[in-house]
MIMARLO-926037 format. One record per residue: residue number from 1; z, y, x negated of N, C-alpha, C, O, CB in turn. Coordinates in steps of 0.05 Angstrom, whole numbers. Glycine has a CB too. Example, Ala and Ser with C-alpha at 12.3 -4.5 7.8 and 13.67 -1.06 7.14 Angstrom:
REM MIMARLO-926037
seq | n.c3 | n.c2 | n.c1 | ca.c3 | ca.c2 | ca.c1 | c.c3 | c.c2 | c.c1 | o.c3 | o.c2 | o.c1 | cb.c3 | cb.c2 | cb.c1
1 | 156 | -114 | -264 | 156 | -90 | -246 | 156 | -66 | -264 | 169 | -66 | -285 | 181 | -89 | -226
2 | 142 | -45 | -257 | 143 | -21 | -273 | 157 | 1 | -258 | 161 | 23 | -268 | 114 | -12 | -282
This chain:
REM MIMARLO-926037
seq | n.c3 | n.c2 | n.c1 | ca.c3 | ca.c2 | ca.c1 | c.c3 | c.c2 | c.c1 | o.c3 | o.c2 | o.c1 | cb.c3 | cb.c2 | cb.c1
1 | -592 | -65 | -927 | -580 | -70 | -953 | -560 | -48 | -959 | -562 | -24 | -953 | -603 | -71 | -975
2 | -538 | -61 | -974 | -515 | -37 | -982 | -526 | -14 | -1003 | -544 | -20 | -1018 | -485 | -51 | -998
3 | -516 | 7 | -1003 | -527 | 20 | -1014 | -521 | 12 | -1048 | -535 | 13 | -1068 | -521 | 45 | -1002
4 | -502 | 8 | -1044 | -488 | -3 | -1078 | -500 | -22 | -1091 | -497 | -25 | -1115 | -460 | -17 | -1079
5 | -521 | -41 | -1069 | -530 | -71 | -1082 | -566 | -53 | -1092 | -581 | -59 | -1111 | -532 | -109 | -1049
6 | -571 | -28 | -1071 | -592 | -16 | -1078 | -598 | 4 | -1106 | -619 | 11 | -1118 | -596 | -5 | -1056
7 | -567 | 11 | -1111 | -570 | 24 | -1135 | -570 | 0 | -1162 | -575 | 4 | -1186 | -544 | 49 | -1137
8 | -563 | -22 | -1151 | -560 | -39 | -1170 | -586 | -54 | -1181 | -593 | -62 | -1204 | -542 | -55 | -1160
9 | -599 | -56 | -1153 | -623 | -71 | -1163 | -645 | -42 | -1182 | -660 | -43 | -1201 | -642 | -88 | -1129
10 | -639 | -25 | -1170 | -657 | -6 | -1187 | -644 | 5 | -1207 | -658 | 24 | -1213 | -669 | 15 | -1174
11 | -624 | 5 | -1223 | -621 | 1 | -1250 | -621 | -17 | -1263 | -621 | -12 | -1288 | -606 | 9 | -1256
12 | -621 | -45 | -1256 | -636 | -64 | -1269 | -661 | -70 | -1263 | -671 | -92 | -1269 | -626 | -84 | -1269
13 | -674 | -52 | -1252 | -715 | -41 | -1256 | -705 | -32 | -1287 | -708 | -47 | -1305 | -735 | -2 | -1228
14 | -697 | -11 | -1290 | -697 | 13 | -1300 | -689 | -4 | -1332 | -707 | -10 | -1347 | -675 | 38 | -1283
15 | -670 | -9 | -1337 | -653 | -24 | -1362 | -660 | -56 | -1361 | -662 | -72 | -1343 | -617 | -20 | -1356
16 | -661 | -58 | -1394 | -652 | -89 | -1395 | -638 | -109 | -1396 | -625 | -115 | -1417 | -655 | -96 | -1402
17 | -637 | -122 | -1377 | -602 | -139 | -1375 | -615 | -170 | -1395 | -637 | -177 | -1404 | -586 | -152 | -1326
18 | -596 | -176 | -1395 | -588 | -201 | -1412 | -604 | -223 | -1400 | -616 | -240 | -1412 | -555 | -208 | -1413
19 | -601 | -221 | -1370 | -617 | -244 | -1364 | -653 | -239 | -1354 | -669 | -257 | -1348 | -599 | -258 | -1339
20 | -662 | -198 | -1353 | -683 | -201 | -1353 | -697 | -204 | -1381 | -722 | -208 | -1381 | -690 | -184 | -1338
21 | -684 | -203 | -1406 | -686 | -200 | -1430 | -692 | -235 | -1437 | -713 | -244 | -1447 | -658 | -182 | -1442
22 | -670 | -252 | -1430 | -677 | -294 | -1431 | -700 | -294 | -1422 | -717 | -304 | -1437 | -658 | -321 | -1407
23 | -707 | -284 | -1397 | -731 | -292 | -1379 | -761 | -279 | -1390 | -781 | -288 | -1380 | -724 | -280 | -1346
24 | -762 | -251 | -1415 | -785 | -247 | -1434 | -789 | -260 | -1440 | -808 | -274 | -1433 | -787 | -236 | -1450
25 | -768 | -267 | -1466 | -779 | -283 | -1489 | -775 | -318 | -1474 | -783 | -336 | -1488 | -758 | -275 | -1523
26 | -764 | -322 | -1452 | -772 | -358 | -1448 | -804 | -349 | -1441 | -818 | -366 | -1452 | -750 | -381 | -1413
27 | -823 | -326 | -1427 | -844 | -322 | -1427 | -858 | -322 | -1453 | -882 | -329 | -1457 | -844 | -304 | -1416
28 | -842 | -314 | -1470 | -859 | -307 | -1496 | -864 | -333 | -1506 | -885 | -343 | -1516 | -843 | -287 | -1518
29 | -840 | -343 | -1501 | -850 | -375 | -1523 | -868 | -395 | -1508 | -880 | -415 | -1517 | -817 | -399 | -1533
30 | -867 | -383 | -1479 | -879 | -409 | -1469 | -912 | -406 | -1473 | -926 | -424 | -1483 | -870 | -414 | -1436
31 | -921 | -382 | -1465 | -946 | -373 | -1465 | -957 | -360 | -1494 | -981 | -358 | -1495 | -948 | -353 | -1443
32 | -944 | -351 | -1515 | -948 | -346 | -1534 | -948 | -369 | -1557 | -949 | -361 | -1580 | -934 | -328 | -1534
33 | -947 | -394 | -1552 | -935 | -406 | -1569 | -916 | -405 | -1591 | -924 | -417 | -1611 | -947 | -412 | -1575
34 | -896 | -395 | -1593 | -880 | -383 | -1610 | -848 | -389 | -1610 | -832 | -387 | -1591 | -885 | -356 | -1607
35 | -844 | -398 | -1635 | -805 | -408 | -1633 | -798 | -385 | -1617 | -814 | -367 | -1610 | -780 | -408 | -1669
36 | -768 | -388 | -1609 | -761 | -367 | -1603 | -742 | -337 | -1625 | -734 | -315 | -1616 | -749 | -379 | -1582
37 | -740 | -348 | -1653 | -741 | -325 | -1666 | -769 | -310 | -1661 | -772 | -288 | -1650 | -736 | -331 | -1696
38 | -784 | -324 | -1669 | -812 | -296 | -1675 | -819 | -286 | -1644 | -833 | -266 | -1639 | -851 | -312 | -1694
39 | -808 | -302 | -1626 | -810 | -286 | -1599 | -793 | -261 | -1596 | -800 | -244 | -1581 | -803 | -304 | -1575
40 | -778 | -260 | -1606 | -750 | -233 | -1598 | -764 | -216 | -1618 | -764 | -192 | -1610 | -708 | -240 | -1607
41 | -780 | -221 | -1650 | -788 | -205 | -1664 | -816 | -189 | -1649 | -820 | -164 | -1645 | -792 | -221 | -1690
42 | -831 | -211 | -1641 | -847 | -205 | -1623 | -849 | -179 | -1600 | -861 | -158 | -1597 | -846 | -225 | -1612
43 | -834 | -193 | -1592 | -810 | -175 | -1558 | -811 | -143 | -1573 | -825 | -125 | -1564 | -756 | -191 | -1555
44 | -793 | -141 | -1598 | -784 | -120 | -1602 | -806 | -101 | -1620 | -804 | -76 | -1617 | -759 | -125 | -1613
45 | -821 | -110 | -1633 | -855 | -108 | -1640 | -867 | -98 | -1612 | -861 | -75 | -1609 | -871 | -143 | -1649
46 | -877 | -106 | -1598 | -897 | -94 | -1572 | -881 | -78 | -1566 | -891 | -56 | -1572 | -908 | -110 | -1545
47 | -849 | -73 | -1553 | -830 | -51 | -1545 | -821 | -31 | -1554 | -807 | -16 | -1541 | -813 | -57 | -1541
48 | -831 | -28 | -1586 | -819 | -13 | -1603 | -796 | -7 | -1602 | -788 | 15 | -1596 | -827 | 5 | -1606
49 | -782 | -30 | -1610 | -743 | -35 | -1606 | -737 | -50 | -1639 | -747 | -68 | -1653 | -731 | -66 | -1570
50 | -716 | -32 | -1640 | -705 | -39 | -1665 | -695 | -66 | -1660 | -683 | -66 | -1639 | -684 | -20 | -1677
51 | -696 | -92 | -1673 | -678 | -116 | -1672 | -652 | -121 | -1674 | -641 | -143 | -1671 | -684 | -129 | -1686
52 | -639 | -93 | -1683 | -615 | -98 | -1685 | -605 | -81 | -1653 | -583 | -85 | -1643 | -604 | -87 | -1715
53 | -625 | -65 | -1644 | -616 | -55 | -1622 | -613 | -83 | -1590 | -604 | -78 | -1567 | -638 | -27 | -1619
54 | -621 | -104 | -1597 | -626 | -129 | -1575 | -607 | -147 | -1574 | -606 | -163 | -1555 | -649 | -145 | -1578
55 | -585 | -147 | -1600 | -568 | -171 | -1597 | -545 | -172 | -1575 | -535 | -193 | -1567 | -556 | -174 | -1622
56 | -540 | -150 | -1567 | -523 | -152 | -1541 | -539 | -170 | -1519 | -529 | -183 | -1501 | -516 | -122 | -1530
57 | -561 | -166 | -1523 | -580 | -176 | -1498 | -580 | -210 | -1493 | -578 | -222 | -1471 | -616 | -166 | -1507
58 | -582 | -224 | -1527 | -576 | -244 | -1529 | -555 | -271 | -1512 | -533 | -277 | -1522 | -572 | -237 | -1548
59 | -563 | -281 | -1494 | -547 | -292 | -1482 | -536 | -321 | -1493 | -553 | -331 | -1508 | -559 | -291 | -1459
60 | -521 | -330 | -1490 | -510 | -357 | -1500 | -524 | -382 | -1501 | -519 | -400 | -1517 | -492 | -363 | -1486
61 | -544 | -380 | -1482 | -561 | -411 | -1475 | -574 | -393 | -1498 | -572 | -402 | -1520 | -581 | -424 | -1437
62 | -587 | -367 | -1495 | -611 | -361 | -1522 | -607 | -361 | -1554 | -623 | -362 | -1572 | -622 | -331 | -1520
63 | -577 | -361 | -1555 | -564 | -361 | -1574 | -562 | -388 | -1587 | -555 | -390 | -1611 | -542 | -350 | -1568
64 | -568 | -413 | -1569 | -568 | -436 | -1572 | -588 | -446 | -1573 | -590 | -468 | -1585 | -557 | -445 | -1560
65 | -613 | -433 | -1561 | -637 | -437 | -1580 | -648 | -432 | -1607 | -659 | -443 | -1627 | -650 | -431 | -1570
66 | -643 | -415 | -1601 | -643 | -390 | -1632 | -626 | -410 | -1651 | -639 | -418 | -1669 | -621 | -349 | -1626
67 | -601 | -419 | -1650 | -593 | -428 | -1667 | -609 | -459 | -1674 | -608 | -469 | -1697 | -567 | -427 | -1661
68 | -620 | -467 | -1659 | -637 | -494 | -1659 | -659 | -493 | -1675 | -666 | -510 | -1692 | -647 | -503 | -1633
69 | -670 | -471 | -1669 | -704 | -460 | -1682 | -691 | -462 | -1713 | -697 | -475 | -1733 | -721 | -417 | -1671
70 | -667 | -440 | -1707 | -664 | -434 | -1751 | -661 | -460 | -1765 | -674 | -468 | -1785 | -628 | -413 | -1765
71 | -638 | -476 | -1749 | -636 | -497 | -1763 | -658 | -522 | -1764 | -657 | -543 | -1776 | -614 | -505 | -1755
72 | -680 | -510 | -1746 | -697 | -529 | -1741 | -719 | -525 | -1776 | -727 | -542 | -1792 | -714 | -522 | -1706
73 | -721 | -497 | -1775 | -733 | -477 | -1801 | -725 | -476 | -1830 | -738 | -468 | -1850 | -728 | -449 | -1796
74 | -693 | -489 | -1830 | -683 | -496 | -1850 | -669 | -462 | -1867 | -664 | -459 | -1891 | -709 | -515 | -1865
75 | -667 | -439 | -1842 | -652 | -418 | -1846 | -626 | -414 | -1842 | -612 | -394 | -1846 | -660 | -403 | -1835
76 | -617 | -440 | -1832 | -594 | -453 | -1833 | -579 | -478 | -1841 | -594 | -489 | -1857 | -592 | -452 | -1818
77 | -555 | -493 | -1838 | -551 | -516 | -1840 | -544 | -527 | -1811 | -531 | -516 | -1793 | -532 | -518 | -1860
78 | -555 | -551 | -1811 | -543 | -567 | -1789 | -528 | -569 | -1786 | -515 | -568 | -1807 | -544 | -582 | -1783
79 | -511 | -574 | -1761 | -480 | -577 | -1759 | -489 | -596 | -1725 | -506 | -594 | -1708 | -457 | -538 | -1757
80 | -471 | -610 | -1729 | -472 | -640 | -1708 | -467 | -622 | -1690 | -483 | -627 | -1673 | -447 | -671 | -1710
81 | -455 | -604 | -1684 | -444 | -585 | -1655 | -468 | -572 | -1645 | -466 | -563 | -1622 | -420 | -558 | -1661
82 | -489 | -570 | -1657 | -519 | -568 | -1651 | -524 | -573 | -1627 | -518 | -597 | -1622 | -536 | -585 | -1665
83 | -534 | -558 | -1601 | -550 | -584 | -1581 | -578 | -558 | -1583 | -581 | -537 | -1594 | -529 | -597 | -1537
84 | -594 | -576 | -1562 | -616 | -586 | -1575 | -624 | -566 | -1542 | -610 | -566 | -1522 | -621 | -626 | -1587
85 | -653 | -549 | -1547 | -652 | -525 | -1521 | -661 | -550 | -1495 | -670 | -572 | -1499 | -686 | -490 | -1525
86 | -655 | -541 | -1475 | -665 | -558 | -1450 | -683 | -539 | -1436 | -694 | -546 | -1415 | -639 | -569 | -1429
């Protein structure tokens, strides 16, 4: 293995990337029963992480759940451009 792909995989041990961050909380909701807002609240609850410190982490497909749950919760308004998580 290159050495470059080895420093790579062990700082993403070390840090949280965006896509080991999707792959928590799709854990959290699946086994926790839980939308995926109160999963990231969750997430950052057991980690002792501020919530405002995670939104970079937020990836676009999660961002599109997240937006589904609120509007699902009525913390938002619907908007037809909505889709729906897969």
């Amino acid at each position: 293995m290159e050495p470059n792909k080895e420093l790579e995989k062990e700082i993403e041990k070390k840090f949280l990337t965006p896509s080991k961050f999707a792959m928590e909380i799709e854990n959290i909701v699946a086994n926790e029963d839980m939308n995926y807002i109160d999963a990231i609240c969750y997430y950052c609850e057991i980690n002792n992480l501020e919530i405002e410190s995670v939104t970079k982490l937020v990836s676009k497909p999660l961002k599109e759940k997240l937006k589904w749950d609120a509007q699902e919760l009525n913390f938002m308004k619907k908007t037809s451009r909505a889709k729906l998580p897969l």
